[in-house]
N, C-alpha and C positions, 0 to 999 in steps of 0.2 A: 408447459411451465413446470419446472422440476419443483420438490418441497410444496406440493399442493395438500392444505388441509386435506386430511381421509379421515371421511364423515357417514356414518351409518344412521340411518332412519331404521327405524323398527313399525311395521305398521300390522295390524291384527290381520288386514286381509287387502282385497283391490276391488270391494264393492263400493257402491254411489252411495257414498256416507257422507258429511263432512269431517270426519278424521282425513280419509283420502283422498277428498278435494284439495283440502290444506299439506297433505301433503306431494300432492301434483303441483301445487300452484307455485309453490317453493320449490320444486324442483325444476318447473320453466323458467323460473327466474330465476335463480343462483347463480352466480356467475360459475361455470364450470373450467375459466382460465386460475381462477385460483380454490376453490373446492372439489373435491373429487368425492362424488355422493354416491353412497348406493344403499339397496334397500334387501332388507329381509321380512318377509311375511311369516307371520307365525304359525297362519294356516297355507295348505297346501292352494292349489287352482282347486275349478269346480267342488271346492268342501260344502259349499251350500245348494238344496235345492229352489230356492227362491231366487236369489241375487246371481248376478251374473258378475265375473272379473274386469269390471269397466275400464278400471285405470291400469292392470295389468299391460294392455296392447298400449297402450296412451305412455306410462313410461319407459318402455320399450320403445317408441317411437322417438324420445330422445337418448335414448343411447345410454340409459343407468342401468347398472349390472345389478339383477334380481336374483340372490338366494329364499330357499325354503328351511323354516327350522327344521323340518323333517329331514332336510339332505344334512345338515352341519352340527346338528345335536345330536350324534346317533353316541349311544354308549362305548367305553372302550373298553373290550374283552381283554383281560390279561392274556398274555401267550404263556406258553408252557414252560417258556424259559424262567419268566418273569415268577409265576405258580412256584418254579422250585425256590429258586431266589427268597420269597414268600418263607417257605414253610423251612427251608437251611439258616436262611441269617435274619428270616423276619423282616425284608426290605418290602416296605411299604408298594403297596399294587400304584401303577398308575393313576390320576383324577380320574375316573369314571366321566367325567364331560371335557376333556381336555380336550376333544376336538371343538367343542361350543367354544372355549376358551383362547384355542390358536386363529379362531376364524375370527375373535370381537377382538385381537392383540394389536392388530396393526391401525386399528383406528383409534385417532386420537378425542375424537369423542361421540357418543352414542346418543341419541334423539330417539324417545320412546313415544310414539305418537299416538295418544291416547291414555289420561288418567288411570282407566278401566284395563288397561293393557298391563301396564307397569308389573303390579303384585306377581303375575303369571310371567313374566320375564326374570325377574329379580332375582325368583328363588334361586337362579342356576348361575349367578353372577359372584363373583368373587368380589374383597373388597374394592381392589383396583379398579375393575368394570362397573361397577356400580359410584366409584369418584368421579371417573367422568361420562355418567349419564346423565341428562336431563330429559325432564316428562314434560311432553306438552299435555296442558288442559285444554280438552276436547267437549267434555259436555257440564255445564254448572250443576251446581248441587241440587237446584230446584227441580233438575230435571232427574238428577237420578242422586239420592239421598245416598245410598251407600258408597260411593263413588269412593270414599277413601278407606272404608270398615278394612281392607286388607293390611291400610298402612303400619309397618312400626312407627309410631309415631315418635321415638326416641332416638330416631336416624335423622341424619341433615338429608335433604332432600334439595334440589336445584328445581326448580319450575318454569317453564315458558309458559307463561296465556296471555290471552287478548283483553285480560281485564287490566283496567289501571289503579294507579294510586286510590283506595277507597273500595275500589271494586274486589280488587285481589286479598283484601283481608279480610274482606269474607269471605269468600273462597274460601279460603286455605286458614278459617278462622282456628279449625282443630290441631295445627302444626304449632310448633314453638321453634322451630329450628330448620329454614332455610333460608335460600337465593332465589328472587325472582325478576324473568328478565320480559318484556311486553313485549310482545311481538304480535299485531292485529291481526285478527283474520280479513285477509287481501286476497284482491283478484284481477287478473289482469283486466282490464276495463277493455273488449273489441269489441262491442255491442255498436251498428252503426244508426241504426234503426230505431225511430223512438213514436212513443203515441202522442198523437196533437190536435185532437177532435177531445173535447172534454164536454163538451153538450150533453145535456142530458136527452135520452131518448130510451124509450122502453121497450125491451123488457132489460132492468137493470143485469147487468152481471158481476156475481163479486167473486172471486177466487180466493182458493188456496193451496199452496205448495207444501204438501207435507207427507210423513208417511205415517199411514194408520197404523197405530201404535198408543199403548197406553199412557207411552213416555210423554206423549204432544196429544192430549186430548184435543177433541173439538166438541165439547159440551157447552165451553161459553160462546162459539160461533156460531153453532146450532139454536142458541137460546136467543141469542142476536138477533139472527136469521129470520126467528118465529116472529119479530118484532118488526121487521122490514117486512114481511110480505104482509102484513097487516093494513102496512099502509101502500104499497108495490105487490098486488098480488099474483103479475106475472113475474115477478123476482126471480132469479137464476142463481144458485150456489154451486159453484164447479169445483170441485174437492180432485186436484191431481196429487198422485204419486201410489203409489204400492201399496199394498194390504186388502187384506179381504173384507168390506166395511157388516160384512155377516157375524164371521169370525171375531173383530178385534170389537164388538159390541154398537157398532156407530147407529147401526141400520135400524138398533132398538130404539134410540133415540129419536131418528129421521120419523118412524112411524106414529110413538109418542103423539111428537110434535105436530101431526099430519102433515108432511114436508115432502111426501116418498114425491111428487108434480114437479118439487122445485129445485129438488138437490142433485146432481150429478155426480156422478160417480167418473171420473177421467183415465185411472191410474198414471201409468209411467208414462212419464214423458220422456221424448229423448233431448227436446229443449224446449223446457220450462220458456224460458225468454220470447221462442216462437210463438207457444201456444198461445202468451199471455195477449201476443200483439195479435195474434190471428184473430182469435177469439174477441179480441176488443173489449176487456174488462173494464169495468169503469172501477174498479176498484180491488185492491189486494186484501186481503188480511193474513196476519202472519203472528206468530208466539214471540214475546219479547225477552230479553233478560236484562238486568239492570240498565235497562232504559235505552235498550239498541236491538236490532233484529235479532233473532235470534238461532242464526246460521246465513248458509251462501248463500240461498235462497231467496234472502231478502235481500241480500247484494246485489245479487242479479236484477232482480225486480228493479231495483234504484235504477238500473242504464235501461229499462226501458223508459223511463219518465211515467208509468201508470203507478197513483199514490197510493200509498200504505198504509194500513193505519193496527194498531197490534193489541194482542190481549198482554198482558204482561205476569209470566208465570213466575218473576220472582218477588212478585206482592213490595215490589222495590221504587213504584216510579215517582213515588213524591222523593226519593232521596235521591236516584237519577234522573231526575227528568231532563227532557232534551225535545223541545219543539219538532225541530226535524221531524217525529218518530213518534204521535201522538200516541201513549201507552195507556190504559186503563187495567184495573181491577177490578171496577165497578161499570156494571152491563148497561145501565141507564145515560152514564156518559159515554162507552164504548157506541151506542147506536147512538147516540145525537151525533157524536163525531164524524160517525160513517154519512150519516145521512147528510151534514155540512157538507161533505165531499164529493157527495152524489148531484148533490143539486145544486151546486156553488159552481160556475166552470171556472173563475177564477181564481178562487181557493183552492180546486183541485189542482189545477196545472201552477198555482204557486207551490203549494208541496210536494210535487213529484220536483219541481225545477231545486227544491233544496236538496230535498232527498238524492238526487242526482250528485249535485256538489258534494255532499258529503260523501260519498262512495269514490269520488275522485279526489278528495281532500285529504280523507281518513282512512280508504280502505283500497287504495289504489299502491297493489306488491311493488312497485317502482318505485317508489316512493319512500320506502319501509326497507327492503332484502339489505340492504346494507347493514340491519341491525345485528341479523341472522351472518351475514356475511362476518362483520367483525366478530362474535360471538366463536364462530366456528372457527375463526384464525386465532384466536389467544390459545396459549401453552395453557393444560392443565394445572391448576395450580398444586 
């Protein structure tokens, strides 16, 4: 199809983040008869010793053309013609990034995927490049406070997030001057497999999906935890995903709490969804933000039908609240919740059966890419 939007994602790298879940998930679904996508990484492959390039093979396997900033930023050295030129008639040297600049020309608009990305992009954008970019927001403020300290705030800025009306003004409470367009974080729903045994039978298990990191403490799940095995003293805490629980401080807490019998250590998974059904958790716990999960991870969890229940880090859930997605800030309601759930089989397999719905209601990309779709076909204004 000739006249196909040319549409550039800019993504910080191709680790198992949700920046580059979101933007996989959008690039399966795009329609590629009328957008023609491709992506630039601003770090090189293998830059990390920890993470591996997950989604590099992944989009590659649909057929989107991957540049590196390193290949298409490189400086341009005057030549010697140019030098005299220079220093005879004083004819200004070439842009020093004009090759960054012929390579962002032909698209007609640029997607910076990742809040935290943007400032470190920007600097080397003209004004034209910078009219038609838009920043997706990738992590709330609750979770990382400085998240905009880079912005000029005096610039019009365009935003994509997944928060809505109510939501995105706080966000983005420190701006006075832009556009913003919702676009949820979606996934394609193939999960065929679901859990349908909610009985209670001991030794409980309750998970979590996350990566050990400062940014997603697990102190009030821990402190939770102490309070379940009190009454569950064969209780089971299965802590999946990456970090080193030495390292990033957890394991001072585990011990604390005398926990070191009950809590496991999982790391990476290479599917979360599996482990959760294998393992037969009876229950999830997951970080919240205004009053919904708070990443893919808990999207995921919804299509297995095993219920969830969250702490909620943006101290926001009496002003979001949403049944679906029992949120607390308060520990003493967070464990009666959990414990309804553990021991109710009704109540349990009623909230995973909403929870489920709303992932196919709300966060189901078929559903939504049309948004993104039309977005990317309108002329810059």
């Amino acid at each position: 199809m000739e006249n196909k939007a040319k549409i550039l994602f800019i993504v910080s790298d191709f680790y198992q983040s949700g920046a580059n879940r979101y933007a996989y998930e959008i690039d399966k679904s795009i329609n590629k008869n009328k957008i023609d996508l491709s992506i630039l990484s601003w770090h090189p492959l293998n830059y990390s010793d920890i993470w591996d390039d997950h989604y590099y093979s992944k989009h590659q396997a649909l057929g989107t053309p991957i540049f590196f900033e390193n290949e298409i930023n490189q400086l341009t050295v005057p030549s010697i013609k140019e030098r005299f030129a220079k220093k005879l008639f004083n004819k200004p040297f070439p842009n020093e990034r004009q090759m960054f600049h012929d390579f962002l020309a032909p698209y007609s608009k640029i997607i910076v995927v990742g809040e935290y990305l943007y400032p470190f992009v920007a600097r080397f954008m003209n004004k034209k490049e910078l009219k038609k970019t838009y920043i997706c927001v990738q992590n709330s403020i609750f979770q990382h406070k400085e998240n905009y300290d880079r912005y000029d705030k005096k610039q019009f800025f365009q935003f994509i997030t997944c928060f809505k009306d109510g939501m995105y003004q706080n966000e983005l409470h420190s701006f006075g001057n832009y556009s913003h367009v919702f676009f949820p974080l979606a996934i394609n729903i193939e999960n065929p497999v679901f859990k349908s045994n909610y009985e209670l039978k001991e030794p409980i298990k309750i998970g979590i999906f996350t990566r050990l990191s400062h940014t997603k403490p697990l102190d009030p799940f821990l402190y939770a935890f102490q309070l379940i095995v009190e009454k569950y003293p064969t209780a089971e805490f299965h802590v999946y995903g990456t970090g080193d629980p030495e390292k990033e401080g957890v394991m001072r807490i585990v011990k604390q709490l005398d926990l070191e019998k009950n809590v496991f250590f999982r790391g990476h998974q290479q599917d979360l969804i599996a482990s959760a059904l294998v393992d037969n958790l009876n229950l999830i716990w997951l970080h919240g933000y205004y009053g919904v999960p708070g990443g893919f991870a808990g999207f995921d969890i919804c299509t297995t039908k095993i219920p969830q229940v969250f702490w909620d880090f943006s101290v926001s859930s009496d002003q979001f609240s949403d049944e679906r997605f029992p949120m607390f800030h308060s520990l003493s309601k967070f464990v009666a919740k959990s414990l309804e759930i553990i021991e109710d089989a009704v109540k349990a397999k009623e909230l995973a059966e909403v929870q489920y719905k709303y992932i196919d209601d709300e966060r189901n990309i078929q559903k939504f890419i049309h948004i993104l779709e039309t977005l990317f076909e309108e002329k810059t204004k």
